[in-house]
Each structure stands twice: as C-alpha cells, then as structure tokens.
PyMOL Python script that loads the backbone (N, CA, C, O; Angstrom):
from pymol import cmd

cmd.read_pdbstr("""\
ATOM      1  N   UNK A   1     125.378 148.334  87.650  1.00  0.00           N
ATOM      2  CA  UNK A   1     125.597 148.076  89.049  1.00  0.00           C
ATOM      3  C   UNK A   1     124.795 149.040  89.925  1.00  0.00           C
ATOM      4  O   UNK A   1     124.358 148.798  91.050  1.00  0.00           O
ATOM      5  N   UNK A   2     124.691 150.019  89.320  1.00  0.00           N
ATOM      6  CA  UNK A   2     124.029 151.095  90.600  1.00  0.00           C
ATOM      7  C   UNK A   2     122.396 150.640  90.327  1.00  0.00           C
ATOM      8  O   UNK A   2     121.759 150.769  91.373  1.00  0.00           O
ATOM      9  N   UNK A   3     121.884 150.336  89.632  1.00  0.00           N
ATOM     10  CA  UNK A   3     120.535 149.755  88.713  1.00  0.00           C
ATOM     11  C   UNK A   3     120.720 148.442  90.528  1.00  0.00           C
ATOM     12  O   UNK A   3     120.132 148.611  91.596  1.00  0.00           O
ATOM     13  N   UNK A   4     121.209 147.888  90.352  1.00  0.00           N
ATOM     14  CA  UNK A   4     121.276 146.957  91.633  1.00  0.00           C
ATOM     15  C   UNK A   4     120.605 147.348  92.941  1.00  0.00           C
ATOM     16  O   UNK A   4     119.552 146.989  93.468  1.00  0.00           O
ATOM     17  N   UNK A   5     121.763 148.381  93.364  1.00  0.00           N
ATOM     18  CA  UNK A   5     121.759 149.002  94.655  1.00  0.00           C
ATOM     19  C   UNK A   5     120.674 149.571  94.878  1.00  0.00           C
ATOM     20  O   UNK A   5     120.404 149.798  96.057  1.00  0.00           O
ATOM     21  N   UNK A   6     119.763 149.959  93.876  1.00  0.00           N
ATOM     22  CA  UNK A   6     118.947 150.821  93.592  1.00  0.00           C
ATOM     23  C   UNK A   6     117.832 150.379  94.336  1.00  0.00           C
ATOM     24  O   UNK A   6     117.276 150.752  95.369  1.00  0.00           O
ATOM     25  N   UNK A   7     117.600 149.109  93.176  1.00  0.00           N
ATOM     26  CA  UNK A   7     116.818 147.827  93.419  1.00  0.00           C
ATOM     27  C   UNK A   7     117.114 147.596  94.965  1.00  0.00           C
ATOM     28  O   UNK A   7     116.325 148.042  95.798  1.00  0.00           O
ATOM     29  N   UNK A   8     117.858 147.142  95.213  1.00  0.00           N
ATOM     30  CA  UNK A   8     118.243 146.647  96.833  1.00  0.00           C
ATOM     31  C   UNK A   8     117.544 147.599  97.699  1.00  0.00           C
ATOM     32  O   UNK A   8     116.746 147.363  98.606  1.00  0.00           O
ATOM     33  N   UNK A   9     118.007 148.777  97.235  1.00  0.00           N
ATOM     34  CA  UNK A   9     117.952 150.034  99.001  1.00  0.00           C
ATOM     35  C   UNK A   9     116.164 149.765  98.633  1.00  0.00           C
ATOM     36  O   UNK A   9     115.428 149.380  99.542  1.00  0.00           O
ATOM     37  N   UNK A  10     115.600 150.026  97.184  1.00  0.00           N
ATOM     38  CA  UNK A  10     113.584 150.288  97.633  1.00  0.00           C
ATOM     39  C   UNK A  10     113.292 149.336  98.197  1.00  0.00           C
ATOM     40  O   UNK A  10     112.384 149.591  98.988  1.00  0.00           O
ATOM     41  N   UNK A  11     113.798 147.599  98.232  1.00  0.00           N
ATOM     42  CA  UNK A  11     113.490 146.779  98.586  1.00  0.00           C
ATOM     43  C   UNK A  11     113.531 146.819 100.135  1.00  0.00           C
ATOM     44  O   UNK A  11     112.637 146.512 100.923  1.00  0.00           O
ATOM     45  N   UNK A  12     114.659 147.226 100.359  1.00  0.00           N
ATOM     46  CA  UNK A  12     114.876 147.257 102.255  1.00  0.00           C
ATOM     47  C   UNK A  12     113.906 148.721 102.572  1.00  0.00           C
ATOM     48  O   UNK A  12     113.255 148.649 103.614  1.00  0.00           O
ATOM     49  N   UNK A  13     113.780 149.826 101.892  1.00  0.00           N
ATOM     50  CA  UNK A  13     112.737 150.656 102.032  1.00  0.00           C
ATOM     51  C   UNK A  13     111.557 149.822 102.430  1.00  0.00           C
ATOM     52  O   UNK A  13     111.261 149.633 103.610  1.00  0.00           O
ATOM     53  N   UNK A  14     111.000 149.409 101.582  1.00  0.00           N
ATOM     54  CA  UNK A  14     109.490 149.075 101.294  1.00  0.00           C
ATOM     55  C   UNK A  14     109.321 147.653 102.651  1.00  0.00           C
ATOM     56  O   UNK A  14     108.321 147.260 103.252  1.00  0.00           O
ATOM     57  N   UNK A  15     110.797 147.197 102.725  1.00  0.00           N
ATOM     58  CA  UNK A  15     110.307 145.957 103.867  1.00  0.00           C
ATOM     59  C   UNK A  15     110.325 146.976 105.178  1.00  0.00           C
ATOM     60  O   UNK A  15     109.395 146.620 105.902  1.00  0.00           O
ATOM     61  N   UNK A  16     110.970 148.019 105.719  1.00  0.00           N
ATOM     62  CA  UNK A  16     110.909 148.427 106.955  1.00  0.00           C
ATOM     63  C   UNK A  16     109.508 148.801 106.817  1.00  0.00           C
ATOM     64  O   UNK A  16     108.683 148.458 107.664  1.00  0.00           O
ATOM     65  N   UNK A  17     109.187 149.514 105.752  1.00  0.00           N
ATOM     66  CA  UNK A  17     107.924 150.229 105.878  1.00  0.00           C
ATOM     67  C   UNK A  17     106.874 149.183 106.244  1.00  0.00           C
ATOM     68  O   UNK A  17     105.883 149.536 106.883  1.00  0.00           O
ATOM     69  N   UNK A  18     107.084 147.592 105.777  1.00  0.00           N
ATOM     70  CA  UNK A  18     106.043 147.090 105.868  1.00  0.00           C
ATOM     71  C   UNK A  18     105.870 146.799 107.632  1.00  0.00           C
ATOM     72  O   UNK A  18     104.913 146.657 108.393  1.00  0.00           O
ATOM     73  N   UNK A  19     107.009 146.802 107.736  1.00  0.00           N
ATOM     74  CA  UNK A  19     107.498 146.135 109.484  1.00  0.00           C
ATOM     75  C   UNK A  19     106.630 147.300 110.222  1.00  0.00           C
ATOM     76  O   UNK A  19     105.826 146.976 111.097  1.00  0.00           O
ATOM     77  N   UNK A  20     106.806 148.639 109.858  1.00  0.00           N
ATOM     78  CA  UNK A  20     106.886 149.511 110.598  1.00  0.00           C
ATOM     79  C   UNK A  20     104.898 149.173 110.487  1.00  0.00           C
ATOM     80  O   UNK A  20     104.403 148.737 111.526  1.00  0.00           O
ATOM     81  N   UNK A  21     104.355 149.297 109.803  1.00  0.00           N
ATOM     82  CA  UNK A  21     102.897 148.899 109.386  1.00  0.00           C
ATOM     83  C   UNK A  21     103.032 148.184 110.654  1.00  0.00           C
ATOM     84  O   UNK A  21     102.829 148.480 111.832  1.00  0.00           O
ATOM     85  N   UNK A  22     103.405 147.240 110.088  1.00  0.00           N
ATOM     86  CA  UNK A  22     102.602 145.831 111.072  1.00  0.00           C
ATOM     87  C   UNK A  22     103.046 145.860 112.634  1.00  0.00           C
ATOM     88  O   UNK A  22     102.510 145.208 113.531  1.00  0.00           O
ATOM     89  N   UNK A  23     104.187 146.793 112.775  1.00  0.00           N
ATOM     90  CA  UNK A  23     104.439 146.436 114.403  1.00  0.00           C
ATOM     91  C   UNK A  23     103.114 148.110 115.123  1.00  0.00           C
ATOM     92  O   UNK A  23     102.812 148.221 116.311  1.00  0.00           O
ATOM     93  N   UNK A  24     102.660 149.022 114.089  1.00  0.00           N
ATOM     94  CA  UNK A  24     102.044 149.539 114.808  1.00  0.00           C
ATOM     95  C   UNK A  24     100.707 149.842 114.490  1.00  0.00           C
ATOM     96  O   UNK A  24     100.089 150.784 114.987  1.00  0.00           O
ATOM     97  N   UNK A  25     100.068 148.713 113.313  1.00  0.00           N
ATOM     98  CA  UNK A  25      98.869 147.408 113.871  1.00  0.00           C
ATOM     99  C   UNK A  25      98.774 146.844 115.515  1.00  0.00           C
ATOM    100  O   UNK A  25      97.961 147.137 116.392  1.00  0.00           O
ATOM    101  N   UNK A  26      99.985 145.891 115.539  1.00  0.00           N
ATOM    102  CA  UNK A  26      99.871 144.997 116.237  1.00  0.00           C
ATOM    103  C   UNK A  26      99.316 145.944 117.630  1.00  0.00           C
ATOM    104  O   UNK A  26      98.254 145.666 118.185  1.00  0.00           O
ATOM    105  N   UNK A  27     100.239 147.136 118.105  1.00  0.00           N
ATOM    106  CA  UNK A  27     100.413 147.964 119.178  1.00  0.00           C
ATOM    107  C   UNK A  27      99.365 148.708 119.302  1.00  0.00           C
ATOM    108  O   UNK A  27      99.269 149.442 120.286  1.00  0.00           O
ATOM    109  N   UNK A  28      98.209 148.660 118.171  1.00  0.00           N
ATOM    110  CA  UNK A  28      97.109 149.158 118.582  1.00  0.00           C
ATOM    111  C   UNK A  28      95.904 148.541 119.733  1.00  0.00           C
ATOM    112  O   UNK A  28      95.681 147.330 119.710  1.00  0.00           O
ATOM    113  N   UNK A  29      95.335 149.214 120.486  1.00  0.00           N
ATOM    114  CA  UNK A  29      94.963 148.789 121.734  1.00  0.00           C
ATOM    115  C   UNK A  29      93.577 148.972 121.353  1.00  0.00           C
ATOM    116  O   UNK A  29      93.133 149.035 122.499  1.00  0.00           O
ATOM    117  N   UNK A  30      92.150 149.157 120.322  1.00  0.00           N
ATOM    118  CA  UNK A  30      91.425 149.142 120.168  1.00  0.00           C
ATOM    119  C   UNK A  30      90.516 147.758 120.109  1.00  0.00           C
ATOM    120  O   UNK A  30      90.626 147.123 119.060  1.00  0.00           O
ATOM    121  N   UNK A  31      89.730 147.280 121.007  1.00  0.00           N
ATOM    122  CA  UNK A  31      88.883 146.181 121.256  1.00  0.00           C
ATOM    123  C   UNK A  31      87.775 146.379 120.879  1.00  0.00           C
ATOM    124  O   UNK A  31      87.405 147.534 121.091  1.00  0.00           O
ATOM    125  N   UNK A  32      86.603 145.337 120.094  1.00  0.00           N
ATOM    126  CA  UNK A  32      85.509 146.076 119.334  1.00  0.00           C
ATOM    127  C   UNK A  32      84.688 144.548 120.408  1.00  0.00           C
ATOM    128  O   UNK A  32      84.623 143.321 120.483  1.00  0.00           O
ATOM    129  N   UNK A  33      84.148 146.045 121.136  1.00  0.00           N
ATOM    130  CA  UNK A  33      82.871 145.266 122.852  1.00  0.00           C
ATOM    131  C   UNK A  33      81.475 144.916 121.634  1.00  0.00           C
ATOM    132  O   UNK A  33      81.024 145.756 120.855  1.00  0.00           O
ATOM    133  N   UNK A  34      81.042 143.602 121.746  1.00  0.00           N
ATOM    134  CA  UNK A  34      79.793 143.627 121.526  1.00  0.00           C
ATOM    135  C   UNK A  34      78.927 142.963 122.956  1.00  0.00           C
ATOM    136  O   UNK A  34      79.378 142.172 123.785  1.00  0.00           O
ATOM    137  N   UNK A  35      77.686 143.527 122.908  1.00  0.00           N
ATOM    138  CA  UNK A  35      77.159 143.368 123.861  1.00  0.00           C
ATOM    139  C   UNK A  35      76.036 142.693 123.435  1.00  0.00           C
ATOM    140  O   UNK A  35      75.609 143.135 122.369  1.00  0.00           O
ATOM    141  N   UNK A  36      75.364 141.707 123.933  1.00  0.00           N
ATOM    142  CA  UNK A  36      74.165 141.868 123.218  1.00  0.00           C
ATOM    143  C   UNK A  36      72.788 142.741 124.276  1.00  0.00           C
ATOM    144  O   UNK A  36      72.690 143.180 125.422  1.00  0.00           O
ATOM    145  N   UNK A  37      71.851 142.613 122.948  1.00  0.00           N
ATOM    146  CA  UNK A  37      70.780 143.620 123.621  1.00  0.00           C
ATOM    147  C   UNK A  37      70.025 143.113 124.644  1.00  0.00           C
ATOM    148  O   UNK A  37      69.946 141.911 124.898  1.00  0.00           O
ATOM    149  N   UNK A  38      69.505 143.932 125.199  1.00  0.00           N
ATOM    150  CA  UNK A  38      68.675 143.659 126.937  1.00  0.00           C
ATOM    151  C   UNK A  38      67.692 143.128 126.816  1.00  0.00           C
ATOM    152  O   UNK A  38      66.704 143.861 126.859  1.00  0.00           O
ATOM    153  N   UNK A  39      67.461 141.661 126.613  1.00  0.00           N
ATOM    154  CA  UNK A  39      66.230 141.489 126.690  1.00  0.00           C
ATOM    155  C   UNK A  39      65.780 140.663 127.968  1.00  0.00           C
ATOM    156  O   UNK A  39      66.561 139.841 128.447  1.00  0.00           O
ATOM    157  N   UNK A  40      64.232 140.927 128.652  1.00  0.00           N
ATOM    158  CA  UNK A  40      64.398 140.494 129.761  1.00  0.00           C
ATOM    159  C   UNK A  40      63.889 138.770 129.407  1.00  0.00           C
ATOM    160  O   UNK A  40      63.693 138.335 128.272  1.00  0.00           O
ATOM    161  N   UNK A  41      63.743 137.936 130.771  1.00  0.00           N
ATOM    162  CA  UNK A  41      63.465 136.495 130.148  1.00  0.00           C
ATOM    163  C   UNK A  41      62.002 136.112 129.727  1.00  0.00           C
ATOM    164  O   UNK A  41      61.408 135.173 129.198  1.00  0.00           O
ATOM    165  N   UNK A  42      61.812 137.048 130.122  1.00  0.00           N
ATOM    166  CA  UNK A  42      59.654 137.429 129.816  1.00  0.00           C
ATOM    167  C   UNK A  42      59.700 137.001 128.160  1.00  0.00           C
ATOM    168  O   UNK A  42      59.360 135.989 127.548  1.00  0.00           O
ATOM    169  N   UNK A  43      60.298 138.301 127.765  1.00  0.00           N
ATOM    170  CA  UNK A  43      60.037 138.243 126.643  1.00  0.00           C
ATOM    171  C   UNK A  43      61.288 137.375 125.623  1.00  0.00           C
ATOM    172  O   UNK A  43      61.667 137.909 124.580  1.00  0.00           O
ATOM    173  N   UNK A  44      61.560 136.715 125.836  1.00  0.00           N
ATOM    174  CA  UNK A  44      62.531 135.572 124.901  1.00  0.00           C
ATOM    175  C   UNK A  44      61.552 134.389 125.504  1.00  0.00           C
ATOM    176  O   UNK A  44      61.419 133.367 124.831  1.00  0.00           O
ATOM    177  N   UNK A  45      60.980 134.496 126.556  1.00  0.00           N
ATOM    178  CA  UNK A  45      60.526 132.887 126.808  1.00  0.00           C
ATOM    179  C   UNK A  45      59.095 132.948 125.804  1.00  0.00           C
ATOM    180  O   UNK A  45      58.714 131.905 125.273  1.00  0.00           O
ATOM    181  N   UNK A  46      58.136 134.600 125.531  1.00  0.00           N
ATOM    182  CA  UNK A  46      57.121 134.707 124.974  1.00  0.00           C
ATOM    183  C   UNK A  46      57.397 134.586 123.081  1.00  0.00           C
ATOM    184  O   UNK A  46      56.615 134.009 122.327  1.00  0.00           O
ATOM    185  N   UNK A  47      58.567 135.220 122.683  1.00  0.00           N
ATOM    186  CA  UNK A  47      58.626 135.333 121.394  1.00  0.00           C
ATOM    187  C   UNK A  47      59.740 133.764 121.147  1.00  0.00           C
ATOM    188  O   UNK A  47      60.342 133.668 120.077  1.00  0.00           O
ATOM    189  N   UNK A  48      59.879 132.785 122.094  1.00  0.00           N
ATOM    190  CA  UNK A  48      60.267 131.370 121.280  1.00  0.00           C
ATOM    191  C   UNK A  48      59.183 130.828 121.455  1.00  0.00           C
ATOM    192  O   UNK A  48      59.110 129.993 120.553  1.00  0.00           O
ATOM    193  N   UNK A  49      57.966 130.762 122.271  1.00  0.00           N
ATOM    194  CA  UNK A  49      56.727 130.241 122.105  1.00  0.00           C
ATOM    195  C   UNK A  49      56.037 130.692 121.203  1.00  0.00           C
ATOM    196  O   UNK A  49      55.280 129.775 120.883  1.00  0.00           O
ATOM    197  N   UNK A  50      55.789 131.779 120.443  1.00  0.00           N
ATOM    198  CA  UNK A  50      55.266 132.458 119.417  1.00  0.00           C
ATOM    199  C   UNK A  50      56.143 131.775 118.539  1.00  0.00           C
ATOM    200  O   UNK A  50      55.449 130.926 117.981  1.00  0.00           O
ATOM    201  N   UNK A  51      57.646 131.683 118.009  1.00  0.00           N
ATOM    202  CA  UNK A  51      58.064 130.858 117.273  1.00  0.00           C
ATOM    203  C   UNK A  51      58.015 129.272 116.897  1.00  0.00           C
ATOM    204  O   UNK A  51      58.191 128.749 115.797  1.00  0.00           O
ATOM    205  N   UNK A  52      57.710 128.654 118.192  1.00  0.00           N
ATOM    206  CA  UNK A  52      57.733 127.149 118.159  1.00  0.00           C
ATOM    207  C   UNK A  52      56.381 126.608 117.977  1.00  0.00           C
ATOM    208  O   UNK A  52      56.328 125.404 117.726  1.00  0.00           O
ATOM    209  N   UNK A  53      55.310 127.240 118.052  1.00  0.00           N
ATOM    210  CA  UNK A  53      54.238 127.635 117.965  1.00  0.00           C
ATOM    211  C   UNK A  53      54.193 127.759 116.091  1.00  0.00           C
ATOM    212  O   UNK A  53      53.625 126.823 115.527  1.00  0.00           O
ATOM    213  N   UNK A  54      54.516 128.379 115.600  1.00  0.00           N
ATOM    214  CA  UNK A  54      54.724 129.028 114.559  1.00  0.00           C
ATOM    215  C   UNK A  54      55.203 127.689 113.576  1.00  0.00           C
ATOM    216  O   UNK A  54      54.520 127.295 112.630  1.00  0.00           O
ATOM    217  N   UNK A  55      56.434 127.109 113.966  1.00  0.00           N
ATOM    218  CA  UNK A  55      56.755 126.262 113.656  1.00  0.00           C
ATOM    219  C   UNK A  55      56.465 124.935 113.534  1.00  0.00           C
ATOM    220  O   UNK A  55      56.992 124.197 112.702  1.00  0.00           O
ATOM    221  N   UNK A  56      55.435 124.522 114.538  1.00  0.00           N
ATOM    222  CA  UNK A  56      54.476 123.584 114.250  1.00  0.00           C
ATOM    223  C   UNK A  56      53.280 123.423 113.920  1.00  0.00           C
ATOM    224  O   UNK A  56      52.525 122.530 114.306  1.00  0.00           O
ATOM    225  N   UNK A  57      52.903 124.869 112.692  1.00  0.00           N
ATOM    226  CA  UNK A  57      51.717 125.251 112.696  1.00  0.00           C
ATOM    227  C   UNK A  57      52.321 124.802 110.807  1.00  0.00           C
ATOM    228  O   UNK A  57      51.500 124.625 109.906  1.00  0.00           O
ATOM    229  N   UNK A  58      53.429 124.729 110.650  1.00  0.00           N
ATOM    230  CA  UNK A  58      54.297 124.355 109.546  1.00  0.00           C
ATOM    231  C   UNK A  58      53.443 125.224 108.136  1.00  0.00           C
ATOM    232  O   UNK A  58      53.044 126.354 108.417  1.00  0.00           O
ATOM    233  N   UNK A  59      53.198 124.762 106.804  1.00  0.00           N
ATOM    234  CA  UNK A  59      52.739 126.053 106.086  1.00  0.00           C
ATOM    235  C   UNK A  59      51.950 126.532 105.755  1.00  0.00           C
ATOM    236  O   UNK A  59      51.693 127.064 104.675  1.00  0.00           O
ATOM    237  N   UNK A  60      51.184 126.370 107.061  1.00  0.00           N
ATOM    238  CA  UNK A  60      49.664 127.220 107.226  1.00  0.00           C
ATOM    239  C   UNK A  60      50.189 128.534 107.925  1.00  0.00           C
ATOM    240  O   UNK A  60      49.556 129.549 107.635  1.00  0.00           O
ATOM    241  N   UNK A  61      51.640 128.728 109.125  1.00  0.00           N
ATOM    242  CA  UNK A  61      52.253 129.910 108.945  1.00  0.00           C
ATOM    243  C   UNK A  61      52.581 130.716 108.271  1.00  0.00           C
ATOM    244  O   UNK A  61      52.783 131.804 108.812  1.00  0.00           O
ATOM    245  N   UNK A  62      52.746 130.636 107.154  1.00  0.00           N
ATOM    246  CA  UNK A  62      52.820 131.585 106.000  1.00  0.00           C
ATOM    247  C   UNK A  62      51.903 132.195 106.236  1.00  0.00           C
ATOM    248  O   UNK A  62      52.359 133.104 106.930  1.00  0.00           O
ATOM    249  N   UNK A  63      50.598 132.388 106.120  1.00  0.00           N
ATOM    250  CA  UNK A  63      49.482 132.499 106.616  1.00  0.00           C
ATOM    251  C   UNK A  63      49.192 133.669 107.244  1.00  0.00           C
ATOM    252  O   UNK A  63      48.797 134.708 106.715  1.00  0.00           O
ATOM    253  N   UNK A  64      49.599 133.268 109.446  1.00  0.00           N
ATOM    254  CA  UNK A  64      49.085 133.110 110.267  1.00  0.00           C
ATOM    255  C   UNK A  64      49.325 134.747 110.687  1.00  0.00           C
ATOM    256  O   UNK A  64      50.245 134.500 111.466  1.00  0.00           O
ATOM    257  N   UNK A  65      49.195 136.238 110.764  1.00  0.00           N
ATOM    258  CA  UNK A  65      49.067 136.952 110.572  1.00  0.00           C
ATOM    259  C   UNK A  65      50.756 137.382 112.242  1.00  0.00           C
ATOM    260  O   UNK A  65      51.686 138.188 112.201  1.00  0.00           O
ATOM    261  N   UNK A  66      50.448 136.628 113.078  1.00  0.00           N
ATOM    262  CA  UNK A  66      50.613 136.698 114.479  1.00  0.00           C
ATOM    263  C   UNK A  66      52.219 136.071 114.204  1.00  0.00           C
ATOM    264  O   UNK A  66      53.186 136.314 114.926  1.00  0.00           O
ATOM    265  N   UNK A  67      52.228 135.037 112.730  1.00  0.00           N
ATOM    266  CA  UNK A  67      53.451 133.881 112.933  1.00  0.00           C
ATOM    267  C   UNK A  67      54.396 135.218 112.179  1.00  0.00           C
ATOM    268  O   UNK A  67      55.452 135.639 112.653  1.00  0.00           O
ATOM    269  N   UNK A  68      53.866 135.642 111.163  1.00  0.00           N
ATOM    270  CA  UNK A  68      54.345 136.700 110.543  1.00  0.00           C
ATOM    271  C   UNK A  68      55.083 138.431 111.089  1.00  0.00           C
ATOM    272  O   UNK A  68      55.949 139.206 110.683  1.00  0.00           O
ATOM    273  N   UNK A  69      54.270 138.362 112.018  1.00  0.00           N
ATOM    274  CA  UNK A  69      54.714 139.697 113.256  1.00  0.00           C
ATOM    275  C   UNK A  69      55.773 138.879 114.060  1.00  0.00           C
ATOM    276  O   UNK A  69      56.701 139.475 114.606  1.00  0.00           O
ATOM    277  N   UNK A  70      55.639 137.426 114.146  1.00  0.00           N
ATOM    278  CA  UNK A  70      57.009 136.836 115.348  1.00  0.00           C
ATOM    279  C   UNK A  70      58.320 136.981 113.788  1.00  0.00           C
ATOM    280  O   UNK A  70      59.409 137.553 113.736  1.00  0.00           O
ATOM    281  N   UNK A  71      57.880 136.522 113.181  1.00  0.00           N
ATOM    282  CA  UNK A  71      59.495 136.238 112.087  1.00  0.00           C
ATOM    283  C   UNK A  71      60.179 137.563 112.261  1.00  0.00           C
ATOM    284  O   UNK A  71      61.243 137.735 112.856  1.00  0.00           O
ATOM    285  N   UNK A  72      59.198 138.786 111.478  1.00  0.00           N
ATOM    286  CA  UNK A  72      59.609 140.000 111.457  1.00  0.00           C
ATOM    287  C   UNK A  72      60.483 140.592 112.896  1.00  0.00           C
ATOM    288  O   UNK A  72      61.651 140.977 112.936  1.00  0.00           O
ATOM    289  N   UNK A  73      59.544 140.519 113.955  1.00  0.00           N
ATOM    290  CA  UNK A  73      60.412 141.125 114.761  1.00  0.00           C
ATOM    291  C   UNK A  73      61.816 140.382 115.295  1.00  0.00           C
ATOM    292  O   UNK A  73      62.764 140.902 115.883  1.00  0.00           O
ATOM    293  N   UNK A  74      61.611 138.879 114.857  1.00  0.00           N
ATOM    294  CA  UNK A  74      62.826 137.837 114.859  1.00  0.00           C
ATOM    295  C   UNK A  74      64.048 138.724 114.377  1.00  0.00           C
ATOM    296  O   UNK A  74      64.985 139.233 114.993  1.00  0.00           O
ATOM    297  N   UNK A  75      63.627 138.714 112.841  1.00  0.00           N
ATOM    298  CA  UNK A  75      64.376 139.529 112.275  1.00  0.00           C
ATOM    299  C   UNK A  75      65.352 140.682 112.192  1.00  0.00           C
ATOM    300  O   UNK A  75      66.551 140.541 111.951  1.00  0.00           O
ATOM    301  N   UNK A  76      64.722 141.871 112.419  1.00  0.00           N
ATOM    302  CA  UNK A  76      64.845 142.992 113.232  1.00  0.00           C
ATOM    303  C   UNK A  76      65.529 143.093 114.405  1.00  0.00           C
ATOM    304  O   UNK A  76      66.279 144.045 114.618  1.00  0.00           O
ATOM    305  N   UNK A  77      65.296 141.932 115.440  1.00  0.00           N
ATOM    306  CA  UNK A  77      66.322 141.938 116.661  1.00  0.00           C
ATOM    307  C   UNK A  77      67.588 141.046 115.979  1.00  0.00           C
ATOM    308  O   UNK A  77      68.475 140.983 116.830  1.00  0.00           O
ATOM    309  N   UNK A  78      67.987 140.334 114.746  1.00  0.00           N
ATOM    310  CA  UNK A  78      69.107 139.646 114.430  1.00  0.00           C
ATOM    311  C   UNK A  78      69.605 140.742 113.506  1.00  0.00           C
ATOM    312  O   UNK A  78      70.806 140.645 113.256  1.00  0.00           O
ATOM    313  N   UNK A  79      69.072 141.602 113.028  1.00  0.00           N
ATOM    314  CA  UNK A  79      69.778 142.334 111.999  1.00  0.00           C
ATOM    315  C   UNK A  79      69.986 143.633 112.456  1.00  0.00           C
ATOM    316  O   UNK A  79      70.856 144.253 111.843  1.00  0.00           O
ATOM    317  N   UNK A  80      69.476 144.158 113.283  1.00  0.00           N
ATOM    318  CA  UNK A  80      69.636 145.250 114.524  1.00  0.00           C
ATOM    319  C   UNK A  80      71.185 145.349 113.910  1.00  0.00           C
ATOM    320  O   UNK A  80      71.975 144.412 113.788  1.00  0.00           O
ATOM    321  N   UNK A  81      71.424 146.932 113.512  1.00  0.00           N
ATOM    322  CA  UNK A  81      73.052 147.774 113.347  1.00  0.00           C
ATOM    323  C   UNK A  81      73.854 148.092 115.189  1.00  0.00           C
ATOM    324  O   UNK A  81      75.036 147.971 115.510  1.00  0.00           O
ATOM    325  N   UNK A  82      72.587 148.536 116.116  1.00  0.00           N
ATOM    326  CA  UNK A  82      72.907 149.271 117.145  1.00  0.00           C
ATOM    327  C   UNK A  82      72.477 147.854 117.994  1.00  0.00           C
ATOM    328  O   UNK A  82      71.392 147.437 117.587  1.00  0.00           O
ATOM    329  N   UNK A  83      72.970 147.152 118.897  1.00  0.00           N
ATOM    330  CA  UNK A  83      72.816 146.283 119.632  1.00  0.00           C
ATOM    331  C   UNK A  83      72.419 147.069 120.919  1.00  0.00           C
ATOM    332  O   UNK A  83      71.655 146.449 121.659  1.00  0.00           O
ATOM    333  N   UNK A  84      72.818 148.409 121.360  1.00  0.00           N
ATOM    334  CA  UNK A  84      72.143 148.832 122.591  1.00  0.00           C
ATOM    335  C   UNK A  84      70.870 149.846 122.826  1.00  0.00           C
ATOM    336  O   UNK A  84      70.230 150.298 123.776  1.00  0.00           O
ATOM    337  N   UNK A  85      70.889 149.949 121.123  1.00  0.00           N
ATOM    338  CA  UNK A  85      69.294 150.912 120.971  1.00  0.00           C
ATOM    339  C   UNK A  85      67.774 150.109 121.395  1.00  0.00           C
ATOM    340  O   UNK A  85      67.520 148.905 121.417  1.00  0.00           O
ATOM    341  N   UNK A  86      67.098 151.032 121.642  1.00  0.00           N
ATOM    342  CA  UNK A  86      65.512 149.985 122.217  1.00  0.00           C
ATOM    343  C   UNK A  86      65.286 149.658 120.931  1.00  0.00           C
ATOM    344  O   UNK A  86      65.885 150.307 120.073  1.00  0.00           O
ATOM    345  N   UNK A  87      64.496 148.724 120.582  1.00  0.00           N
ATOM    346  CA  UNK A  87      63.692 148.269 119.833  1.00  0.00           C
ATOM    347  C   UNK A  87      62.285 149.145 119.119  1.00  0.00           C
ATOM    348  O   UNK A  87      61.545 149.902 119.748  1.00  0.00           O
ATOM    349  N   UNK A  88      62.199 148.869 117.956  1.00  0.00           N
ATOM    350  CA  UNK A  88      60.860 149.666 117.772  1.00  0.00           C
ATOM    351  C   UNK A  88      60.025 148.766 117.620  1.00  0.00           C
ATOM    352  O   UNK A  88      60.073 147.575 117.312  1.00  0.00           O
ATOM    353  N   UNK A  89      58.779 149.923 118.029  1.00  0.00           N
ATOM    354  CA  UNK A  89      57.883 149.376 118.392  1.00  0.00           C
ATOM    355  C   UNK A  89      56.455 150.152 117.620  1.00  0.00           C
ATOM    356  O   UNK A  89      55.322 149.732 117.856  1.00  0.00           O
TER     357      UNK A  89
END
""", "prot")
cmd.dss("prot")
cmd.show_as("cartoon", "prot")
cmd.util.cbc("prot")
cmd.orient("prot")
C-alpha cells in the first residue's frame, strides 16, 4: 500500500512540475523580430533583371560568368545568418 501512495504523490509531483514548466513558457514575453534586409528598389529591380535575364539565357547560363555572380549573390542574400549586417562586397 505505501508502494501506491508512493507511486501517486511522484505522479502529482512530476504533473505540477510539468504545469509549473508550461505556465512559465507560456508567461514568457520574448518575441523573435525578423526584419528583412535594406535593400533599396534600384537594386532588386537590377539583380531580378540579371536573374530573368539569366533565366532565359536557360543552359548556356551555367556558363555565363555575370549569370553566375547573380545566383551567388542570390544566394548569400537568402542564406545571410545576420539579416541587418551590410552585405559583402
């Protein structure tokens, strides 16, 4: 019988503990801001023409030395860790 109680009380242990977890999860006030990066319209209107460009040049781009510098820096601005750091250059 005490083998029971035993059982019982870790069980109601282990559920407050879980409560207590999750109600101060929930009460956490941390918001994760993404921003995206600054780009002005100059240059998004110049590097999708370098892409579409690129893209109807179909697989002679592989190639095209210029189609190859647009993918890369494509790249680089989608895989970017720091969304508010400049760009290299």
């Amino acid at each position: 019988m005490k083998r029971a109680v035993l059982i019982r009380l870790g069980t109601g242990v282990f559920v407050l503990f879980a409560l207590l977890a999750a109600l101060l999860e929930i009460s956490r006030d941390d918001e994760i801001v993404i921003r995206p990066a600054p780009v002005t319209p100059e240059q998004t209107d110049l590097r999708q023409a370098d892409l579409r460009r690129c893209q109807a040049l179909g697989a002679a781009a592989l190639e095209d030395p210029s189609c190859l510098d647009a993918w890369a820096e494509k790249r680089r601005d989608f895989l970017r860790s720091d969304p508010t750091s400049e760009r290299e250059e």
